[in-house]
DSSP file (Angstrom, degrees, kcal/mol; ACC not computed):
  #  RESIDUE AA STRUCTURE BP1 BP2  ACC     N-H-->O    O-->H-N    N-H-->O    O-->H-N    TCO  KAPPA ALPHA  PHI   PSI    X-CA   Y-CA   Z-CA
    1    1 A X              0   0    0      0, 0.0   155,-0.5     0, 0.0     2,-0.3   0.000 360.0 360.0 360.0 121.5    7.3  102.3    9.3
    2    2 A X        -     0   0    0    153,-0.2     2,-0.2   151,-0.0   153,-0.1  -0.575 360.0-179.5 -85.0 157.5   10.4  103.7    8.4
    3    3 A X        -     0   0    0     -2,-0.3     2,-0.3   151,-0.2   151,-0.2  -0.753  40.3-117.4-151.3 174.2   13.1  105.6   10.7
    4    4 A X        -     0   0    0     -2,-0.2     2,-0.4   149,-0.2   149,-0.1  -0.918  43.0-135.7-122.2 136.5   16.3  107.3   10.5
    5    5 A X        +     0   0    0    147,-1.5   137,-0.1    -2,-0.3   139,-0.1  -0.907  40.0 155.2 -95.5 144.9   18.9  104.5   13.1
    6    6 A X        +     0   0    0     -2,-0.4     2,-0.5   135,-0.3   137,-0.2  -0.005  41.6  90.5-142.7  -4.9   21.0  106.7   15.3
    7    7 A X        -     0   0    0    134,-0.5   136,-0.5     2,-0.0     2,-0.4  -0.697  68.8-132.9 -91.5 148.6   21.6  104.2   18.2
    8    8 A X        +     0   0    0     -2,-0.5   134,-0.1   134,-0.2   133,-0.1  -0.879  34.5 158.1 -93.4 127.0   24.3  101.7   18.6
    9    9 A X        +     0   0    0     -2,-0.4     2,-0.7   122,-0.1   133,-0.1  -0.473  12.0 170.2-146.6  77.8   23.1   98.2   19.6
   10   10 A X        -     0   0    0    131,-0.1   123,-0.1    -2,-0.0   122,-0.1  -0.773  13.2-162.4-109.7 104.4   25.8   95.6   18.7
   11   11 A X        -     0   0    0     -2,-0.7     2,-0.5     1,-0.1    71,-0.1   0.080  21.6-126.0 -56.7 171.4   25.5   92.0   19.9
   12   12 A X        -     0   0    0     69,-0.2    69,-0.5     1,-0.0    -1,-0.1  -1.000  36.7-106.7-134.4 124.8   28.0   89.6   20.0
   13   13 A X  B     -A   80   0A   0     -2,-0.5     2,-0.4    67,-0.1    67,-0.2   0.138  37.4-111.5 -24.5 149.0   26.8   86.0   17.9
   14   14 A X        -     0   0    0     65,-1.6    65,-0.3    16,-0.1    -1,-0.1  -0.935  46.6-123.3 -99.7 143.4   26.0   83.2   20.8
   15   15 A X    >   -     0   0    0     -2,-0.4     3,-0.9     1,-0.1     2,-0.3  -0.462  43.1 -81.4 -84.0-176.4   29.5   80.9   19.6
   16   16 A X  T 3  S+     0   0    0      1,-0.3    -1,-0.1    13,-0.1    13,-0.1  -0.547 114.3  17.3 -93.9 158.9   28.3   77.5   18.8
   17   17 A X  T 3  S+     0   0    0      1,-0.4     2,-0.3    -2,-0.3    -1,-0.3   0.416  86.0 146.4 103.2  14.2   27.6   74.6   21.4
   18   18 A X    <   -     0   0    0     -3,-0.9    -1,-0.4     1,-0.0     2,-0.1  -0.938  54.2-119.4-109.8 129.8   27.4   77.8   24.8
   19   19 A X        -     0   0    0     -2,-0.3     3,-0.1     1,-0.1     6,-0.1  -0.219  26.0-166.3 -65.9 118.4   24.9   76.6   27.3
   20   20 A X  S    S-     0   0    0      1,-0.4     2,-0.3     4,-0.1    -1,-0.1   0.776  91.1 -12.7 -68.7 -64.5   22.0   79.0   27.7
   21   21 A X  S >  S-     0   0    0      1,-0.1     3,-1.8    65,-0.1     4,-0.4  -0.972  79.5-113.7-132.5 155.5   21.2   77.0   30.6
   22   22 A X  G >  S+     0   0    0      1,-0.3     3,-2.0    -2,-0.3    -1,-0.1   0.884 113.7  54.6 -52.1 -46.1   22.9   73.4   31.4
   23   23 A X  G 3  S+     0   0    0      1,-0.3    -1,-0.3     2,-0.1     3,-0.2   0.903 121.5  26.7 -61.5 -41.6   19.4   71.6   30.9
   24   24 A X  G <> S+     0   0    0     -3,-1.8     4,-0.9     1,-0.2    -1,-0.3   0.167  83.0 109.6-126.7  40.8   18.8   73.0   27.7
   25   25 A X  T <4 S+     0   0    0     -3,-2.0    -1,-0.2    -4,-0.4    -2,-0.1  -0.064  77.3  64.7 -89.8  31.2   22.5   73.6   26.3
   26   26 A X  T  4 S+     0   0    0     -3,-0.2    -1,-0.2     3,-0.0    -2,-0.1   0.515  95.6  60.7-127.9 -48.6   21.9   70.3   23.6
   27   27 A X  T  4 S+     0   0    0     -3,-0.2    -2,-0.2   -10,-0.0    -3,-0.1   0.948  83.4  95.7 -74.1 -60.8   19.1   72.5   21.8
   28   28 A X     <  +     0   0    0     -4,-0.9     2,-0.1     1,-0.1     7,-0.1   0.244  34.4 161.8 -39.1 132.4   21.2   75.4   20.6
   29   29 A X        +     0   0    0    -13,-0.1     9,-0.2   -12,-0.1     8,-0.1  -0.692  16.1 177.2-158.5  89.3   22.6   75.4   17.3
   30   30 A X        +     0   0    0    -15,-0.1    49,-1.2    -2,-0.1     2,-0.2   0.835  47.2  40.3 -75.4 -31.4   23.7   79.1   16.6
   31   31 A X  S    S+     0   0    0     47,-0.2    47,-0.2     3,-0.1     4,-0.1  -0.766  95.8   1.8-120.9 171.8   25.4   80.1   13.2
   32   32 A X  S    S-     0   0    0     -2,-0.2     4,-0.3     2,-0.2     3,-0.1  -0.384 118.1 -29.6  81.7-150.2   24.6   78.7    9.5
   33   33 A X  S >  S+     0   0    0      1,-0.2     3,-0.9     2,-0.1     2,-0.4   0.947 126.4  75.4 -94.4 -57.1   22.3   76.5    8.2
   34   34 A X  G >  S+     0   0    0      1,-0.3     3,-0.6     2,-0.2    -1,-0.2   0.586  76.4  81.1 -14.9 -20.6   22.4   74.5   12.0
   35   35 A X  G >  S+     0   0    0     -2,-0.4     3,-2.6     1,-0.2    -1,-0.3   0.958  94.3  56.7 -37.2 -81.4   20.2   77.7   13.3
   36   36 A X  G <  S+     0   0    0     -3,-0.9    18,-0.3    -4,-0.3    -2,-0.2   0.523  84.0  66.6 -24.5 -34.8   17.9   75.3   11.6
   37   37 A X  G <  S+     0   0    0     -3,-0.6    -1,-0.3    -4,-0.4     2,-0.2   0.451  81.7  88.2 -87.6  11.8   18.2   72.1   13.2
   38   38 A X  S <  S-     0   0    0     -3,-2.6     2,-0.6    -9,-0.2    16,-0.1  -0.558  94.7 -99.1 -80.4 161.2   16.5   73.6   16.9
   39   39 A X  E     -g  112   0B   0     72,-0.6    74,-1.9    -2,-0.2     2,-0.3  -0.592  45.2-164.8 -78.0 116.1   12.2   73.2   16.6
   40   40 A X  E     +g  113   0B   0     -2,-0.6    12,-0.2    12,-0.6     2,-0.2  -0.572  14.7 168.7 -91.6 177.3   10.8   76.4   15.6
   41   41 A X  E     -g  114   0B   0     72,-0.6    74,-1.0    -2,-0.3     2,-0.3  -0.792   9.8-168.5 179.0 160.4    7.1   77.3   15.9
   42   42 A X  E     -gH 115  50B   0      8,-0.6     8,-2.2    -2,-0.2     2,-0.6  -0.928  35.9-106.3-154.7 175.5    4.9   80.6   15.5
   43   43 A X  E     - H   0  49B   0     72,-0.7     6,-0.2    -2,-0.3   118,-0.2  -0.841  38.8-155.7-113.2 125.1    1.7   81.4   16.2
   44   44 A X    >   -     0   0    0      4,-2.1     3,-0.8    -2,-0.6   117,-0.3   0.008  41.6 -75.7 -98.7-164.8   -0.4   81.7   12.6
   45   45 A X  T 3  S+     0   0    0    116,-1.0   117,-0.1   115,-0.5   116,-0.1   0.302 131.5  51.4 -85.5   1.5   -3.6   83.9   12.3
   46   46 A X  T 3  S-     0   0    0      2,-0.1    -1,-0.3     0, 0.0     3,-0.1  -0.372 119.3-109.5-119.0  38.5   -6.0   82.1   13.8
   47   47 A X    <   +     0   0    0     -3,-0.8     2,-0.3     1,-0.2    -2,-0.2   0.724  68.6 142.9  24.9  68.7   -3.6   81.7   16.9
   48   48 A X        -     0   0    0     -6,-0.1    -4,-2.1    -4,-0.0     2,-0.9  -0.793  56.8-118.4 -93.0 136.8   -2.8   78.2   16.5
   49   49 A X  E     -H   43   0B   0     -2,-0.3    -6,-0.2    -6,-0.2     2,-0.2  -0.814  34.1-160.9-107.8 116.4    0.8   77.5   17.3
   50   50 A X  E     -H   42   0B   0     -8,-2.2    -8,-0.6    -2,-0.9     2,-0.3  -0.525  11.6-137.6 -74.8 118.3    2.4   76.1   14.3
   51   51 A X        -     0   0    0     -2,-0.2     2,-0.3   -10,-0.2   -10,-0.2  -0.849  24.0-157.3-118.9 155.8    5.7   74.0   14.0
   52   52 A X        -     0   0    0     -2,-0.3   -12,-0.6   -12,-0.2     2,-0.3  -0.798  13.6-136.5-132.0 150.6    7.8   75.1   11.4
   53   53 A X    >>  -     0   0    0     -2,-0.3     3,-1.7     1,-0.1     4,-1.1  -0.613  43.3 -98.5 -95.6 166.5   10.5   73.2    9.5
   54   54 A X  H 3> S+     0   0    0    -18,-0.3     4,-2.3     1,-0.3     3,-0.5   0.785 121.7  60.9 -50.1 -27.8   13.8   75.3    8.9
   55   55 A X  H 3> S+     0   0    0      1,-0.2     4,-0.9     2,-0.1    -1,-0.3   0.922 104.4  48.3 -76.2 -19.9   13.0   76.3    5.5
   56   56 A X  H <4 S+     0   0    0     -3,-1.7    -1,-0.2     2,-0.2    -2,-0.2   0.451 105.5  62.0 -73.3  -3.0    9.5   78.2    6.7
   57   57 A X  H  X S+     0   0    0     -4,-1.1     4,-1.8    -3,-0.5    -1,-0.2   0.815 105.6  42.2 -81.0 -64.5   11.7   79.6    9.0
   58   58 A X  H  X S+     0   0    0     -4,-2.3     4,-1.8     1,-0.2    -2,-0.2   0.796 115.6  47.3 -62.5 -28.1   13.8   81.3    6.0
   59   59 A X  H  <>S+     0   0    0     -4,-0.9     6,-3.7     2,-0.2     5,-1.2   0.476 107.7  57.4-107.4   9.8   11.0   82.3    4.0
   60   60 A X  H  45S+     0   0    0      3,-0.2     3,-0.4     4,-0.2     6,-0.3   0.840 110.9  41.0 -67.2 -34.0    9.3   83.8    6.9
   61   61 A X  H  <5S+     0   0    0     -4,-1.8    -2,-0.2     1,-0.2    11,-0.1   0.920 116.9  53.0 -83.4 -24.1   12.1   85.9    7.6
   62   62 A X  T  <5S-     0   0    0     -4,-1.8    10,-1.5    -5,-0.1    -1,-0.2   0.622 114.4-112.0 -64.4  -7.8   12.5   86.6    3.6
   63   63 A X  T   >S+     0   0    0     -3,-0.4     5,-1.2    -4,-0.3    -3,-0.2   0.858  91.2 113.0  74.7  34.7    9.1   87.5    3.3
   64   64 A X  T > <S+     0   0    0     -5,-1.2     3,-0.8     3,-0.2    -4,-0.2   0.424  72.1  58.9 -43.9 -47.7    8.1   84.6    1.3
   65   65 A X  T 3 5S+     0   0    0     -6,-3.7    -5,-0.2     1,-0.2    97,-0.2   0.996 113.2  44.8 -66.8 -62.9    5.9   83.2    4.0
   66   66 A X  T 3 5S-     0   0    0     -7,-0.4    -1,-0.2    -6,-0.3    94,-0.1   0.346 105.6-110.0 -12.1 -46.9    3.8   86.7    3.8
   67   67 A X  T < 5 +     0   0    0     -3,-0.8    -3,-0.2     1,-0.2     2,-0.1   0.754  55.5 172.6  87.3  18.8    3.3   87.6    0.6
   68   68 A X      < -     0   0    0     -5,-1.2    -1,-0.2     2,-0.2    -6,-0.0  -0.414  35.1-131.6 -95.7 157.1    5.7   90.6    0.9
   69   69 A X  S    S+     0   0    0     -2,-0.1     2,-0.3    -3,-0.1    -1,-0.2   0.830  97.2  40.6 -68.9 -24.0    6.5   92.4   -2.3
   70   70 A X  S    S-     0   0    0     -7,-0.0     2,-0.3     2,-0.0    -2,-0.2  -0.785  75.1-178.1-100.7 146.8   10.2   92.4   -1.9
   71   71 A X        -     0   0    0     -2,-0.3     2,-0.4    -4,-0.1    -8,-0.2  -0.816  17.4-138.0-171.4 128.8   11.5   89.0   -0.6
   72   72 A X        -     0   0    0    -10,-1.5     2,-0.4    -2,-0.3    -8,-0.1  -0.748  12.4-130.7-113.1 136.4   15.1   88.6    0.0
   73   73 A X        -     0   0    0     -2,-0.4    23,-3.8     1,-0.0    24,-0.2  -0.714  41.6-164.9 -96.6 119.6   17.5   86.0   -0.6
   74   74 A X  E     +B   95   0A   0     -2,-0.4     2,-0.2    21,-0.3    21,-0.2  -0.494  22.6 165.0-117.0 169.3   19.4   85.6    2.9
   75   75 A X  E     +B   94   0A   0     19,-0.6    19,-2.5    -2,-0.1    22,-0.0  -0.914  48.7  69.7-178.0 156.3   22.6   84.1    4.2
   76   76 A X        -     0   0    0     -2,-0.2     2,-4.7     1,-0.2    16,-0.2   0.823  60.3-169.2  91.7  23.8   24.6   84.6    7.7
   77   77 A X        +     0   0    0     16,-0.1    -1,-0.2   -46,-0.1    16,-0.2   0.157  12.8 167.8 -66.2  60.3   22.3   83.1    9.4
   78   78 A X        -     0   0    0     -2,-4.7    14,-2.7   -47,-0.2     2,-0.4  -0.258  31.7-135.2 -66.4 135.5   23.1   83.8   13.5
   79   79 A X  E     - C   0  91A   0    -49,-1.2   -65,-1.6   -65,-0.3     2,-0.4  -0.799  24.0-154.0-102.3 153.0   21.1   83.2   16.8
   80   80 A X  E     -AC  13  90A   0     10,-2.3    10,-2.0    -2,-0.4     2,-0.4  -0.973   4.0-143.4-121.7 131.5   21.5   86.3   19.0
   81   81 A X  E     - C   0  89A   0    -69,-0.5     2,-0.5    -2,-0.4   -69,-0.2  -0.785  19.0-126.9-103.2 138.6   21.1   85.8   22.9
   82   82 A X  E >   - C   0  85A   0      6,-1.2     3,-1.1     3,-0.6     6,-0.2  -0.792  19.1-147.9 -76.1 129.0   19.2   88.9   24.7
   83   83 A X  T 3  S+     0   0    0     -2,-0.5     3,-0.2     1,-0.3    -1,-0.1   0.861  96.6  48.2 -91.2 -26.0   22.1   89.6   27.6
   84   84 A X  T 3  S+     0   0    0      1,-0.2    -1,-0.3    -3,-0.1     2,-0.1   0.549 117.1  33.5 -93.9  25.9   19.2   90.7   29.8
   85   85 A X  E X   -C   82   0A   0     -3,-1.1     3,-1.1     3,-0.1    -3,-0.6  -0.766  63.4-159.1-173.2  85.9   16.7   87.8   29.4
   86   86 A X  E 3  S+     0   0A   0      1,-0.2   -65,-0.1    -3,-0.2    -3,-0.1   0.616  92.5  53.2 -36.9 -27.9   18.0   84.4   28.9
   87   87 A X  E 3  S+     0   0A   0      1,-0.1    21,-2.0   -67,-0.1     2,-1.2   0.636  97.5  90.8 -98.4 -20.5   14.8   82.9   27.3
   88   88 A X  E <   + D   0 107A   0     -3,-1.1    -6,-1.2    19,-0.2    19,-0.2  -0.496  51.8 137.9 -91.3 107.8   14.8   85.9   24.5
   89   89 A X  E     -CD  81 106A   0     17,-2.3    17,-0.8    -2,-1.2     2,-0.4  -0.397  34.4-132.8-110.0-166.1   16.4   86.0   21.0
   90   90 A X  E     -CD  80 105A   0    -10,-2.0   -10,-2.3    15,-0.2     2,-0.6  -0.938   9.3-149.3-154.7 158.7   16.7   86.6   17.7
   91   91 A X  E     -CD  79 104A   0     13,-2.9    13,-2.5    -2,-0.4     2,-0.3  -0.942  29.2-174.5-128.6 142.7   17.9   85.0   14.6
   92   92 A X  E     + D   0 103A   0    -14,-2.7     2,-0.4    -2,-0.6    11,-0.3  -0.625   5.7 176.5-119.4 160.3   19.4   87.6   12.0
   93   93 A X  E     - D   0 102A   0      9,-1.5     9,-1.7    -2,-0.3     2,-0.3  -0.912  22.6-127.8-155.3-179.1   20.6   87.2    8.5
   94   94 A X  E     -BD  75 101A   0    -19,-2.5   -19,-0.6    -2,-0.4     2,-0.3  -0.867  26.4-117.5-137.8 152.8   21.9   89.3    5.7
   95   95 A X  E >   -B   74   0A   0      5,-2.8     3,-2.3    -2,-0.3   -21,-0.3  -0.697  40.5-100.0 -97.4 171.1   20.6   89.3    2.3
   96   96 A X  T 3  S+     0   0    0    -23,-3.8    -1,-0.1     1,-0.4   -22,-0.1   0.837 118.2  52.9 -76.7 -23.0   23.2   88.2   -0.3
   97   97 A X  T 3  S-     0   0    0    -24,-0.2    -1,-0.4     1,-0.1     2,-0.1   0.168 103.3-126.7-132.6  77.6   24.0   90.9   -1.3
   98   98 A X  S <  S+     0   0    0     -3,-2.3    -2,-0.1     2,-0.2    -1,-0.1   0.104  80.0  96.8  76.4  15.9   24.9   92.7    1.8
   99   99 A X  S    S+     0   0    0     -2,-0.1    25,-2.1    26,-0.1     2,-0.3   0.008  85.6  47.9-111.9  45.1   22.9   96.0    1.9
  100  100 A X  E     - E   0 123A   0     23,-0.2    -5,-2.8    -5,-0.1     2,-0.3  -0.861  56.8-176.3 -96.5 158.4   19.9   94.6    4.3
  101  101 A X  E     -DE  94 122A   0     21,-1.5    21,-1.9    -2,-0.3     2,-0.2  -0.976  12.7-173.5-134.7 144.4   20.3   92.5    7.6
  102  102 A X  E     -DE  93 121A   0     -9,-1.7    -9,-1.5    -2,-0.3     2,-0.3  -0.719   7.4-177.2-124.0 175.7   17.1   91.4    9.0
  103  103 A X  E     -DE  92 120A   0     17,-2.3    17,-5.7   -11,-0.3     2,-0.4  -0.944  10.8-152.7-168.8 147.5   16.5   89.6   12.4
  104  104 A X  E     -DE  91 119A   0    -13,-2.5   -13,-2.9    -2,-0.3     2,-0.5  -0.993  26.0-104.7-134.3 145.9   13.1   88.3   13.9
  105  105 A X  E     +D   90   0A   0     13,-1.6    11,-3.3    -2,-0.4    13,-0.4  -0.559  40.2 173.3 -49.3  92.3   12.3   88.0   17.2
  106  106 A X  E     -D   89   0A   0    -17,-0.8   -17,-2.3    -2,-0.5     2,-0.3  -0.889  14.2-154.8-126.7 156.1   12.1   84.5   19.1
  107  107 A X  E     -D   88   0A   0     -2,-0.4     7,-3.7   -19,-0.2     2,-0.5  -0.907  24.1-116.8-125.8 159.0   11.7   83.2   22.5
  108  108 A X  E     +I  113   0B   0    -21,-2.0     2,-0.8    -2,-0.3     5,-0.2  -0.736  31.8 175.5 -85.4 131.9   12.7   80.0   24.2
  109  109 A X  E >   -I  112   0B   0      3,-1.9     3,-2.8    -2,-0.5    -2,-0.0  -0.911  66.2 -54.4-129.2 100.3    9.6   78.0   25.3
  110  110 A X  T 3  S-     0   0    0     -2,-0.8    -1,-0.0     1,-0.2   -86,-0.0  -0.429 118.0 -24.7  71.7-140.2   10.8   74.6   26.7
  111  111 A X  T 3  S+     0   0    0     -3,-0.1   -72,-0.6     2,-0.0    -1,-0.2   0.219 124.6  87.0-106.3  15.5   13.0   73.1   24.1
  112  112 A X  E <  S-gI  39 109B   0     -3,-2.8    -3,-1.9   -74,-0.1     2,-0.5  -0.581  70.7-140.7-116.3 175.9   11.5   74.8   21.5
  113  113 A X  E     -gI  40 108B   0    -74,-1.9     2,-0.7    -2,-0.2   -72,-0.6  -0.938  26.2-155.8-146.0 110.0   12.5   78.7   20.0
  114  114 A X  E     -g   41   0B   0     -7,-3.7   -72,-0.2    -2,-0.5    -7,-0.2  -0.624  10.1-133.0 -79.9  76.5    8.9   80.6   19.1
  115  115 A X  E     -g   42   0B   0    -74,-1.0   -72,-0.7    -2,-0.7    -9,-0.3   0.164   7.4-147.2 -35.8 133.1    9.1   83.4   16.4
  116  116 A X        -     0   0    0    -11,-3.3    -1,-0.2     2,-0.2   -10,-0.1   0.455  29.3-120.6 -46.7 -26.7    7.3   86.2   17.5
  117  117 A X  S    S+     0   0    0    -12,-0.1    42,-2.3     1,-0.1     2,-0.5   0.328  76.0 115.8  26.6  31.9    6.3   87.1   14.4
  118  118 A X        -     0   0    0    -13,-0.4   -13,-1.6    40,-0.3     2,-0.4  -0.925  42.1-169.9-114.7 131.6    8.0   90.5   14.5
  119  119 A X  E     -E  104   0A   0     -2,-0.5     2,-0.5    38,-0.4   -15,-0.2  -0.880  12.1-162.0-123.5 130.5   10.9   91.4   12.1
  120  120 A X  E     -E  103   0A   0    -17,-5.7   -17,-2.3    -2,-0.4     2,-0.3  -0.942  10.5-174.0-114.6 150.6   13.2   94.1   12.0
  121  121 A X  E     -EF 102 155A   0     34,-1.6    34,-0.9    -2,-0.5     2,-0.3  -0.970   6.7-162.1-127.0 152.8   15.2   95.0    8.7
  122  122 A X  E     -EF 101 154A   0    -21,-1.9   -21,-1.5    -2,-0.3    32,-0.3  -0.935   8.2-156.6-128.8  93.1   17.7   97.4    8.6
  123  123 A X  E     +EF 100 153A   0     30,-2.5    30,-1.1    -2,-0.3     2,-0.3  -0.505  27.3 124.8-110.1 147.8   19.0   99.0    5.0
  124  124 A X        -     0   0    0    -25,-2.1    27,-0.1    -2,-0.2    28,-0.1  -0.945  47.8-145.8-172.0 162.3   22.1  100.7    4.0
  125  125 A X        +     0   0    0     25,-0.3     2,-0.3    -2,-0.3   -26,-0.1  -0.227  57.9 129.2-123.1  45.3   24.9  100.7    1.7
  126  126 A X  S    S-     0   0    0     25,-0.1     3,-0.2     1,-0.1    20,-0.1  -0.698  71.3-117.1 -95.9 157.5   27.5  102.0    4.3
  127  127 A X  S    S+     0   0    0     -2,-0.3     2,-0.3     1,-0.2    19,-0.1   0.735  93.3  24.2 -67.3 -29.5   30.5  100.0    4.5
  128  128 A X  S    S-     0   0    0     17,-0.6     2,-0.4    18,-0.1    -1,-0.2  -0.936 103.5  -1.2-162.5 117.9   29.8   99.0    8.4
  129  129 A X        +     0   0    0     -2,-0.3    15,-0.3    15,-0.2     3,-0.2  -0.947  43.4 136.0 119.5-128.0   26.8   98.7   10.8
  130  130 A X        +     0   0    0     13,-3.7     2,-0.4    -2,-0.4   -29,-0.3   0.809  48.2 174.2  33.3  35.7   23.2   99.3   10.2
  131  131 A X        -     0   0    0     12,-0.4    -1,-0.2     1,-0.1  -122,-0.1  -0.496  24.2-129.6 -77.1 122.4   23.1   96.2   12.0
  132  132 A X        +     0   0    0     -2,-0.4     2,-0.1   -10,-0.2     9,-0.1  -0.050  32.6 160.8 -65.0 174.4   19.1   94.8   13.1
  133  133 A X        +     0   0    0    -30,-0.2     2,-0.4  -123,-0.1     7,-0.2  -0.610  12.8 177.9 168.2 126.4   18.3   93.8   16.4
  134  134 A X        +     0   0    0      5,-0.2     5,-0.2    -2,-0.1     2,-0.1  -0.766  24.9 133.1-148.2  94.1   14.9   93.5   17.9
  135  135 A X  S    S-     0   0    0      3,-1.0   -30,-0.1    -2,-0.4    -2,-0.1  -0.028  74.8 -39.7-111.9-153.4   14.6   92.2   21.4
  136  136 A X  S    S+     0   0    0      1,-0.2     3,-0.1    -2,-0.1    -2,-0.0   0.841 135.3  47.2  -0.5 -83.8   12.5   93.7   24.2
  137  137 A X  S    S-     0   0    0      1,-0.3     2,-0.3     3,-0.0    -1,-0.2   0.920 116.8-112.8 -68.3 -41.5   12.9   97.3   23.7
  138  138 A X        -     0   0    0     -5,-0.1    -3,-1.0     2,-0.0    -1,-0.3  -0.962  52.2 -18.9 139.8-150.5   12.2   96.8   20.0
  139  139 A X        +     0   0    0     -2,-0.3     2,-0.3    -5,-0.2    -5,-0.2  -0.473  59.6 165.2 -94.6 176.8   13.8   97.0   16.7
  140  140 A X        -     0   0    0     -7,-0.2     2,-0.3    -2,-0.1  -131,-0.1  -0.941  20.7-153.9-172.2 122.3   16.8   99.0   16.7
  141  141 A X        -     0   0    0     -2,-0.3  -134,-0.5    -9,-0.1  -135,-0.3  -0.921  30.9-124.1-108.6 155.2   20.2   99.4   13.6
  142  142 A X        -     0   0    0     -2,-0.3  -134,-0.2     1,-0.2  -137,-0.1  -0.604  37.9 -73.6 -96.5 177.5   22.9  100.3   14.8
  143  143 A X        -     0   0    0   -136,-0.5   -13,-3.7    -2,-0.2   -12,-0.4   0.334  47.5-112.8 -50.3-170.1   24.7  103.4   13.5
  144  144 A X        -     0   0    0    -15,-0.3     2,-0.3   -14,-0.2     4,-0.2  -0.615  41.2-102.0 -93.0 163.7   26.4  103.3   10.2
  145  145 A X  S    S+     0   0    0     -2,-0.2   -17,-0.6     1,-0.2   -18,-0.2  -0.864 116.5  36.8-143.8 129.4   30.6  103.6   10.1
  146  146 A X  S >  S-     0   0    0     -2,-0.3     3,-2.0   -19,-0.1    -1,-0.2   0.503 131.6 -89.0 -94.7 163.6   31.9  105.7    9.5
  147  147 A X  T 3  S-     0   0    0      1,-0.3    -2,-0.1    -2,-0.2  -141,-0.0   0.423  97.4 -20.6 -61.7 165.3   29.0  107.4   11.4
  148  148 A X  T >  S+     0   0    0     -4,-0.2     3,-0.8     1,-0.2    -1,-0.3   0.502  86.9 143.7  44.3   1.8   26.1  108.3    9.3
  149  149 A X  T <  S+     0   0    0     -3,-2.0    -1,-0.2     1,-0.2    -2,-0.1   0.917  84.2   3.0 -63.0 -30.4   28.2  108.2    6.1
  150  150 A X  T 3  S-     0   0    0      1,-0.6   -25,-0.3    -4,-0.2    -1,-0.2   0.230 103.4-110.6-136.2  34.3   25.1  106.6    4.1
  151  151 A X    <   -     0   0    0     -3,-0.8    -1,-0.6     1,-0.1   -25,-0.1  -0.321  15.5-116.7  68.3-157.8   22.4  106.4    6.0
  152  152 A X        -     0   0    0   -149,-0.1  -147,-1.5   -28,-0.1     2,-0.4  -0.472  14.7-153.7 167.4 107.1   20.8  103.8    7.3
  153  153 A X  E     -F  123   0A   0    -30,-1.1   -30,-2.5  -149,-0.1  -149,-0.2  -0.905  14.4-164.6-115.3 103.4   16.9  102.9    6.3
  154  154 A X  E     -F  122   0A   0     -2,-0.4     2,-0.3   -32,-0.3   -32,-0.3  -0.199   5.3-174.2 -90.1 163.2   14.8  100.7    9.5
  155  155 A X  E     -F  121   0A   0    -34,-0.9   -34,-1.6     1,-0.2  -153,-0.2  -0.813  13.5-155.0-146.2 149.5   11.0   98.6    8.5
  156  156 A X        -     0   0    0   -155,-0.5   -35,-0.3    -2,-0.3    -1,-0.2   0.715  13.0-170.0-101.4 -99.0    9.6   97.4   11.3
  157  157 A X        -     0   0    0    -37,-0.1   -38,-0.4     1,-0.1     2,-0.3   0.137  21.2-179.8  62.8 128.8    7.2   94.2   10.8
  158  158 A X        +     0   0    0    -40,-0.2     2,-0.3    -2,-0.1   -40,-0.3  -0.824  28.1 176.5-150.8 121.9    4.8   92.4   13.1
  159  159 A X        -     0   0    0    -42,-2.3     2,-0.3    -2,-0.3   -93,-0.0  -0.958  32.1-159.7-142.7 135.0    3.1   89.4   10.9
  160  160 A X        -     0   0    0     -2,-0.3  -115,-0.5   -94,-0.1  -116,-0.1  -0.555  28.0-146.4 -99.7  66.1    0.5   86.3   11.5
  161  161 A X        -     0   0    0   -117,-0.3  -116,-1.0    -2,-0.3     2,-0.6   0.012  17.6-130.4 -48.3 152.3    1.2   83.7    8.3
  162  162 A X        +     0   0    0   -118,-0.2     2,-0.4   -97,-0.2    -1,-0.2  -0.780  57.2 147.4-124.1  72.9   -1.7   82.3    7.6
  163  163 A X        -     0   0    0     -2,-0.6     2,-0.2    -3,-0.0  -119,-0.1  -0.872  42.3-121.8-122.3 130.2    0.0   78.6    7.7
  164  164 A X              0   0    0     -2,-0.4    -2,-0.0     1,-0.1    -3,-0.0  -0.489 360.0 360.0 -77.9 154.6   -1.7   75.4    8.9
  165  165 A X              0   0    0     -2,-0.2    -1,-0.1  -115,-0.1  -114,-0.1   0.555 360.0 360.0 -61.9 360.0   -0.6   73.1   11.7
């Protein structure tokens, strides 16, 4: 599914070592390759919940895990806090070279952070913005800057990997 982005939705990075909640302010590890060191998991195609080590993490979001026909080599790697839902996130990256940013969809379960398996990507080659973000409401770029100058290209995603426990 493709779109045209006209909304502004710009998160602010969680910095590293801030407490979602005191009990589970040890799990969080927000920017870099430390995204990585929290437990991941998703739920594979035979709804088995799967736990996944940091690099399946990366080629899930790259499309690697998939099978997708493009699969992109990412960097930037940020956890994103939902500011109205404390248990919801996303973890976002940029491809290297720096016209998509993709972000997928995770929740906190316990001590663990479940992809969703839904991915938003966002394309552009405007100087600033088209930035993903896929919480709740769904996926969503913000505008381009200056506005509109070069568009700004959305995919949406929703995916089962067909990965064993």
């Amino acid at each position: 599914m493709l779109a045209s982005c006209n909304e502004e939705n710009i998160e602010e990075p969680l910095e590293q070592g801030k407490s979602i909640e005191k009990a589970e302010a040890a799990i969080l590890k927000a920017t870099g390759l430390d995204v990585f060191d929290n437990n991941f998991s998703i739920q594979n195609d035979k709804s088995e919940l799967v736990t996944l080590k940091g690099q399946q993490v990366q080629d899930f979001m790259s499309g690697k895990m998939i099978g997708s026909e493009t699969v992109l080599a990412l960097t930037d790697f940020k956890l994103f806090q939902n500011p109205e839902n404390s248990k919801e996130f996303a973890i976002n990256a940029t491809s290297l070279d720096g016209i998509t940013n993709i972000t997928a969809r995770i929740d906190l379960v316990g001590k663990s952070f479940v992809l969703s398996g839904q991915t938003c990507s966002c394309t552009s080659k405007c100087n600033a913005g088209c930035d993903a973000s896929y919480f709740a409401d769904g996926c969503r770029c913000s505008d381009c800057f200056p506005y509109n100058a070069s568009g700004c290209t959305k995919t949406s995603t929703v995916t089962k990997p067909s990965i064993q426990p």
